[in-house]
Backbone atoms as SQL, in Angstrom:
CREATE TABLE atoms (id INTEGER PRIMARY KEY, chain TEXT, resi INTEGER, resn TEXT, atom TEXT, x REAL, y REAL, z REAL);
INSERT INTO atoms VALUES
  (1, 'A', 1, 'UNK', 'N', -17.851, 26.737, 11.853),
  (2, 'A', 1, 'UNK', 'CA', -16.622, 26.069, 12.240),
  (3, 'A', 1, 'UNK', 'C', -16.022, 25.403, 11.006),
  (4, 'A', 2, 'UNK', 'N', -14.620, 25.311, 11.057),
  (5, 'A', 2, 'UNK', 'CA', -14.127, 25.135, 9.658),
  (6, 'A', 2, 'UNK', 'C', -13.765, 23.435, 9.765),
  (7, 'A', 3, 'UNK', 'N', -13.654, 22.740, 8.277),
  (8, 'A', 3, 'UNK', 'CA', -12.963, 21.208, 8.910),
  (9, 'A', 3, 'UNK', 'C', -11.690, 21.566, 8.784),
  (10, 'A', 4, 'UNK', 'N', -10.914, 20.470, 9.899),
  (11, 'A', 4, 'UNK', 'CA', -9.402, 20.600, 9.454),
  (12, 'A', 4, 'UNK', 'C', -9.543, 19.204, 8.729),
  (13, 'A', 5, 'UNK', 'N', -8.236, 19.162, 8.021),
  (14, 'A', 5, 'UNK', 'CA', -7.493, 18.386, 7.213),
  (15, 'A', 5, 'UNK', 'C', -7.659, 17.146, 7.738),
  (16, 'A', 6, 'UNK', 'N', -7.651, 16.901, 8.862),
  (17, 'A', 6, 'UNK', 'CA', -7.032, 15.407, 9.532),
  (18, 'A', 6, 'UNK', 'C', -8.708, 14.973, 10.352),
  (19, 'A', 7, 'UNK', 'N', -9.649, 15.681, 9.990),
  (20, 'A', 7, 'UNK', 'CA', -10.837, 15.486, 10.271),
  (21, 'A', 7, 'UNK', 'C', -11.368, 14.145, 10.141),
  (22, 'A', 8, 'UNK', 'N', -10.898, 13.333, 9.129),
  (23, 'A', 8, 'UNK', 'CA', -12.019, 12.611, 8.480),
  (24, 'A', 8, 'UNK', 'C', -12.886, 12.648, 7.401),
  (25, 'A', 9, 'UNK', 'N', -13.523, 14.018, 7.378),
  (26, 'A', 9, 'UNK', 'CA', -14.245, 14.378, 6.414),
  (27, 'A', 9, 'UNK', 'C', -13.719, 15.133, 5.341),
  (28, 'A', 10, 'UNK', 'N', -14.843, 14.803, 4.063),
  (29, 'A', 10, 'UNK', 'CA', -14.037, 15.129, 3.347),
  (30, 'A', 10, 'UNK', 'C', -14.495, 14.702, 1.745),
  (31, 'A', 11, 'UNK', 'N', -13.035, 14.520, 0.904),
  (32, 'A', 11, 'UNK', 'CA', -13.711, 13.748, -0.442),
  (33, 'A', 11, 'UNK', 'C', -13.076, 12.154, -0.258),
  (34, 'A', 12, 'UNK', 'N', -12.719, 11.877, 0.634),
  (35, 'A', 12, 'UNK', 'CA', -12.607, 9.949, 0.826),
  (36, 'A', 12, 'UNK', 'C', -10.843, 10.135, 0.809),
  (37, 'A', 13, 'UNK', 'N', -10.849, 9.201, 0.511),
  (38, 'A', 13, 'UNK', 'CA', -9.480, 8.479, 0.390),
  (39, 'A', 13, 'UNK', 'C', -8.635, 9.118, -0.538),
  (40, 'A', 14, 'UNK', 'N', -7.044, 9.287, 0.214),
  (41, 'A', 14, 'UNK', 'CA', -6.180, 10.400, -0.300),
  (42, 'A', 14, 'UNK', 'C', -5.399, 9.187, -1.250),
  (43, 'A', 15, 'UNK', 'N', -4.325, 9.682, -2.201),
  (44, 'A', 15, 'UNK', 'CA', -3.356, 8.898, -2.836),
  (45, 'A', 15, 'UNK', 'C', -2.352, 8.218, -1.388),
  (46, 'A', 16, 'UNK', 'N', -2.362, 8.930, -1.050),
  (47, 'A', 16, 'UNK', 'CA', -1.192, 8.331, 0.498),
  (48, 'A', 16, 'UNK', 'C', -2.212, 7.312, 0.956),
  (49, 'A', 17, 'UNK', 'N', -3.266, 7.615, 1.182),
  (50, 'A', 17, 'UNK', 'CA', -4.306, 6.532, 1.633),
  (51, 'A', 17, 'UNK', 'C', -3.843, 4.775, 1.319),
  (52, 'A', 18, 'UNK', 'N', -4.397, 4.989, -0.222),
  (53, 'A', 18, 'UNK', 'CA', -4.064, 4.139, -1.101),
  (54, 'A', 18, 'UNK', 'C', -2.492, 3.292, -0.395),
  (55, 'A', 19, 'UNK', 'N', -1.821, 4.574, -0.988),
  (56, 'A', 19, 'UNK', 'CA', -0.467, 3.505, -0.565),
  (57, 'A', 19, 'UNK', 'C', -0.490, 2.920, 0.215),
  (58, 'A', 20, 'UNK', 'N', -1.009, 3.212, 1.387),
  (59, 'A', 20, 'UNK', 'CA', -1.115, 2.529, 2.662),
  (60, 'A', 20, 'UNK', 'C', -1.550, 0.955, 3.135),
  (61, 'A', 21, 'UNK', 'N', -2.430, 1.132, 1.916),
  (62, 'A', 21, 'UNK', 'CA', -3.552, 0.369, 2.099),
  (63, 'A', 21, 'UNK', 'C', -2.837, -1.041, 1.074),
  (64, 'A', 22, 'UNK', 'N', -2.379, -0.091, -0.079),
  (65, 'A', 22, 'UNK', 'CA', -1.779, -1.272, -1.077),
  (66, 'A', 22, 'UNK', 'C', -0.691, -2.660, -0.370),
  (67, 'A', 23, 'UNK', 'N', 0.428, -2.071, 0.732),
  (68, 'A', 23, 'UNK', 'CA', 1.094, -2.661, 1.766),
  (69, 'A', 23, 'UNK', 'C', 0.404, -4.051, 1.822),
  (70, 'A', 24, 'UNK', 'N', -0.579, -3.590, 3.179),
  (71, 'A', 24, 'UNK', 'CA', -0.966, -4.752, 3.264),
  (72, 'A', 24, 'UNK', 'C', -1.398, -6.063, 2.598),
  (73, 'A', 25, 'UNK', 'N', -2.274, -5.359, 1.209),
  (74, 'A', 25, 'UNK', 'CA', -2.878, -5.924, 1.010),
  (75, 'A', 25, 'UNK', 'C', -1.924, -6.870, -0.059),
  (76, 'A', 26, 'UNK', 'N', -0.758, -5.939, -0.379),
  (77, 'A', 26, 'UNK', 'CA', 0.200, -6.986, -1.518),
  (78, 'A', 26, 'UNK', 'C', 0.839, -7.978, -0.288),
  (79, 'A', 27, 'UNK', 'N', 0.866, -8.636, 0.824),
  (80, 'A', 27, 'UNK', 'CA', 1.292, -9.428, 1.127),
  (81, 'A', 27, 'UNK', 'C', 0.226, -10.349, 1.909),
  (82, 'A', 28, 'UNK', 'N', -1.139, -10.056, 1.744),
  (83, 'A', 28, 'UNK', 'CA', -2.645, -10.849, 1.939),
  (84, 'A', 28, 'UNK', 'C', -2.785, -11.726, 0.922),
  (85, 'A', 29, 'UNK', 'N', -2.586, -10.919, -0.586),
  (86, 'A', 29, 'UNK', 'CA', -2.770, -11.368, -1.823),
  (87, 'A', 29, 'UNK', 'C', -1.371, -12.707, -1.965),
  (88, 'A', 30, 'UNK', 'N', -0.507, -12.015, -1.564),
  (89, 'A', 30, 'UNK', 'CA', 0.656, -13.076, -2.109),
  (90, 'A', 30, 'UNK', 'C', 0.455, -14.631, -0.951),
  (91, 'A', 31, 'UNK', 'N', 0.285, -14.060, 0.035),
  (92, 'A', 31, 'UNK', 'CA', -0.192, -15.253, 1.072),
  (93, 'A', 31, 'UNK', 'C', -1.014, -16.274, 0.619),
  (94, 'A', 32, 'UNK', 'N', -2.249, -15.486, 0.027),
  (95, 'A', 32, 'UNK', 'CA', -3.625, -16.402, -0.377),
  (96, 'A', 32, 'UNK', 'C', -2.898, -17.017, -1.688),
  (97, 'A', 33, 'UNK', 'N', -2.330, -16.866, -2.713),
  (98, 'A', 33, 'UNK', 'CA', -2.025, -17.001, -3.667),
  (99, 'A', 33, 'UNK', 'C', -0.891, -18.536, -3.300),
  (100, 'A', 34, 'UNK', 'N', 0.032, -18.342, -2.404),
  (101, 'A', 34, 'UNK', 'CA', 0.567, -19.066, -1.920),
  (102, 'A', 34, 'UNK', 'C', -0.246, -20.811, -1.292),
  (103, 'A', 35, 'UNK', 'N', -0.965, -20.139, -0.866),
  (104, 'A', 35, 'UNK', 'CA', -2.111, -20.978, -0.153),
  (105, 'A', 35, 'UNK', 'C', -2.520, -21.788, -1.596),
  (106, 'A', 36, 'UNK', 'N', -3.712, -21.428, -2.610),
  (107, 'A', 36, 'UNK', 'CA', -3.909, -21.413, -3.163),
  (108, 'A', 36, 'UNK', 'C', -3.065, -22.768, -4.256),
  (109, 'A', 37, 'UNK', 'N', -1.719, -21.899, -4.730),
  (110, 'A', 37, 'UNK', 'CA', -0.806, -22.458, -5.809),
  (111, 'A', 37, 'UNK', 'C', 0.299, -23.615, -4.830),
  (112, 'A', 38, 'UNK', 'N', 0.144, -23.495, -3.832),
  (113, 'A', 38, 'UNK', 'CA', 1.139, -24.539, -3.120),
  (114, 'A', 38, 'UNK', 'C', 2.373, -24.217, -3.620),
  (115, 'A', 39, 'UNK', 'N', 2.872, -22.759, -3.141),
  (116, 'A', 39, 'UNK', 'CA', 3.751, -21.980, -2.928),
  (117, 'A', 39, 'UNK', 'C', 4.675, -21.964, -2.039),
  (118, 'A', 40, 'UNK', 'N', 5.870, -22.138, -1.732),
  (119, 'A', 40, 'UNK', 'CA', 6.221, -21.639, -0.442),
  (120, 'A', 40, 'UNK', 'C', 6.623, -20.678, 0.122),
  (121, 'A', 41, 'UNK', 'N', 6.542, -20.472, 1.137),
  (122, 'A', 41, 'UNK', 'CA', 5.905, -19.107, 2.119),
  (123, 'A', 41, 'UNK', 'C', 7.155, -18.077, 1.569),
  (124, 'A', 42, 'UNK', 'N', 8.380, -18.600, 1.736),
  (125, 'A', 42, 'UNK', 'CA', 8.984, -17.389, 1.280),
  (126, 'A', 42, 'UNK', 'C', 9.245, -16.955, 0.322),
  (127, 'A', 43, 'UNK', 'N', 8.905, -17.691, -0.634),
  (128, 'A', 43, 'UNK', 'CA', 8.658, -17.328, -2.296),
  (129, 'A', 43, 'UNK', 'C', 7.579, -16.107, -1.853),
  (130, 'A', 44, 'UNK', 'N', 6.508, -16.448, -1.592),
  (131, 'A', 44, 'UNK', 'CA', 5.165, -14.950, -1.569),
  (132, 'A', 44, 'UNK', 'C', 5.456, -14.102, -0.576),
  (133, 'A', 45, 'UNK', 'N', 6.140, -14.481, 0.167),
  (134, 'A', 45, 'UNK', 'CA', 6.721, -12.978, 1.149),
  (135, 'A', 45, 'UNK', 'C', 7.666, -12.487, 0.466),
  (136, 'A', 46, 'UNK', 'N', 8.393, -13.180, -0.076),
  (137, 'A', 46, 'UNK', 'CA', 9.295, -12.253, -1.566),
  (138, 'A', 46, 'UNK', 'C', 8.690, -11.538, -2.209),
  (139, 'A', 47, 'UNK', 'N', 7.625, -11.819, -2.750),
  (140, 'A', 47, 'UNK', 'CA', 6.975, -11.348, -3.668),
  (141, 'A', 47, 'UNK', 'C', 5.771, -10.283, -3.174),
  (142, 'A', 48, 'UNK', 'N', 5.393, -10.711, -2.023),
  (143, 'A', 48, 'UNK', 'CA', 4.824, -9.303, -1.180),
  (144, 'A', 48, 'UNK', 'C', 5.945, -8.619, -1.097),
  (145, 'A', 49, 'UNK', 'N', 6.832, -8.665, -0.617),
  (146, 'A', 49, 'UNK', 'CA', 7.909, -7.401, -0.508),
  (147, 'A', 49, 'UNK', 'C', 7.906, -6.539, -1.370),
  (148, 'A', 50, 'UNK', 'N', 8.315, -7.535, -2.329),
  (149, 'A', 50, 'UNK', 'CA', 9.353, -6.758, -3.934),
  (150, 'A', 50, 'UNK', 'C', 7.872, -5.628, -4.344),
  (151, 'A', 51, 'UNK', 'N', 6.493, -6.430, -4.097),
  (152, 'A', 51, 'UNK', 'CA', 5.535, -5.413, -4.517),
  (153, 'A', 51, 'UNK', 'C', 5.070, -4.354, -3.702),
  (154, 'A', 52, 'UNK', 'N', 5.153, -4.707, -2.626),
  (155, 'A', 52, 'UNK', 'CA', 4.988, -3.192, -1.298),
  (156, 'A', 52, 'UNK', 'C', 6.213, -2.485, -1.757),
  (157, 'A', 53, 'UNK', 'N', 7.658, -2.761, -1.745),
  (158, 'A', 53, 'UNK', 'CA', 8.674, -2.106, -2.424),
  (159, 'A', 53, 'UNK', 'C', 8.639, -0.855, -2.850),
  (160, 'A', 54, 'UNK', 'N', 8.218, -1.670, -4.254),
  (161, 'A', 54, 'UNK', 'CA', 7.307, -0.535, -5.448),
  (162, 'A', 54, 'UNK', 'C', 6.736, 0.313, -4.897),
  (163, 'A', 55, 'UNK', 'N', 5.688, 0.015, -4.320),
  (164, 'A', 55, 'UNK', 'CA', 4.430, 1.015, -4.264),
  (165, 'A', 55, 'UNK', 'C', 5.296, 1.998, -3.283),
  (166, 'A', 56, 'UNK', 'N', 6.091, 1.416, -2.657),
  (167, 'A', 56, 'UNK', 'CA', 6.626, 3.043, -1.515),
  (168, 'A', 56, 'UNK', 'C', 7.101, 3.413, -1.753),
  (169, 'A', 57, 'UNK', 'N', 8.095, 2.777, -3.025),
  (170, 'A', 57, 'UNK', 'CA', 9.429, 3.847, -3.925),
  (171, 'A', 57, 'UNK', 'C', 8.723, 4.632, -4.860),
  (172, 'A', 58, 'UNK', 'N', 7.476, 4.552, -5.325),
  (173, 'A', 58, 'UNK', 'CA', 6.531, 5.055, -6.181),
  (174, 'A', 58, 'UNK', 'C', 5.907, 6.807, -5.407),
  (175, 'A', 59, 'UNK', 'N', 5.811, 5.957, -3.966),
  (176, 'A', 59, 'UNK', 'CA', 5.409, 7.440, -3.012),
  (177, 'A', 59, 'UNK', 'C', 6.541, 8.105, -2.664),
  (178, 'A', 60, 'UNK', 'N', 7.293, 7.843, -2.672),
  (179, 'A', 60, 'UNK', 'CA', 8.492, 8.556, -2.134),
  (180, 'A', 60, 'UNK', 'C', 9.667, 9.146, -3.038),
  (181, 'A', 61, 'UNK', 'N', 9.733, 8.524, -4.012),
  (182, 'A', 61, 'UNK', 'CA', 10.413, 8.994, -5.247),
  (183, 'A', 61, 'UNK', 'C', 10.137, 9.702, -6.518),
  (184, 'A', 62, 'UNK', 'N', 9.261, 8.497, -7.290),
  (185, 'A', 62, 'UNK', 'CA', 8.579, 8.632, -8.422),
  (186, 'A', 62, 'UNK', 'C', 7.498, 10.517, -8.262),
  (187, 'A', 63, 'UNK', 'N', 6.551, 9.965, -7.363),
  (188, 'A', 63, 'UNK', 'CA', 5.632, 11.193, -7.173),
  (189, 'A', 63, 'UNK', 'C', 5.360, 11.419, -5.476),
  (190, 'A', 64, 'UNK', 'N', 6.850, 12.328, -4.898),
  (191, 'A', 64, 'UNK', 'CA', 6.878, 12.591, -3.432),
  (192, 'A', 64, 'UNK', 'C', 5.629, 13.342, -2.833),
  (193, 'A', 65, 'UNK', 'N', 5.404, 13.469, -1.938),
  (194, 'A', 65, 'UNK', 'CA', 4.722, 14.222, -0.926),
  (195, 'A', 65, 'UNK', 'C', 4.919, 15.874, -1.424),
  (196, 'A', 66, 'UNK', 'N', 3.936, 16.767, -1.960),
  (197, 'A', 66, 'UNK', 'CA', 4.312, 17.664, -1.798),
  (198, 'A', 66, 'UNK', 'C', 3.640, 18.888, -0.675),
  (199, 'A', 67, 'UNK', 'N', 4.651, 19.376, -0.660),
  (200, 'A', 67, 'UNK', 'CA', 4.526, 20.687, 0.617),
  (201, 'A', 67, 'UNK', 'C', 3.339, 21.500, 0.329),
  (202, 'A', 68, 'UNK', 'N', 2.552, 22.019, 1.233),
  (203, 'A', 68, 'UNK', 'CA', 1.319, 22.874, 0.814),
  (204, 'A', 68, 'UNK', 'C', 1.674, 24.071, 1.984);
């Protein structure tokens, strides 16, 4: 029996993965950081944005999805 693609298995974590993952975590980081530096909140949700931003204009522009 063959794997498909969307199995699970495999060699781990795709570049899309990543992106995915980067999201969250740039507005965890800017939160704690906030916390942290006695920030205010919408200064680091700015700054989570502007950096999730990136990372999706990076997937979507810079180096798109390609067709197989």
């Amino acid at each position: 029996m063959s794997v498909s693609a969307n199995s699970g298995r495999g060699s781990g974590l795709t570049r899309y993965d990543i992106v995915l993952l980067c999201i969250p975590v740039a507005f965890v980081v800017a939160a704690l950081a906030g916390v942290l530096l006695d920030v205010p909140s919408h200064a680091t949700t700015a700054a989570g944005g502007l950096v999730s931003a990136f990372v999706l204009a990076d997937a979507l522009f810079r180096n798109p999805p390609l067709g197989t």
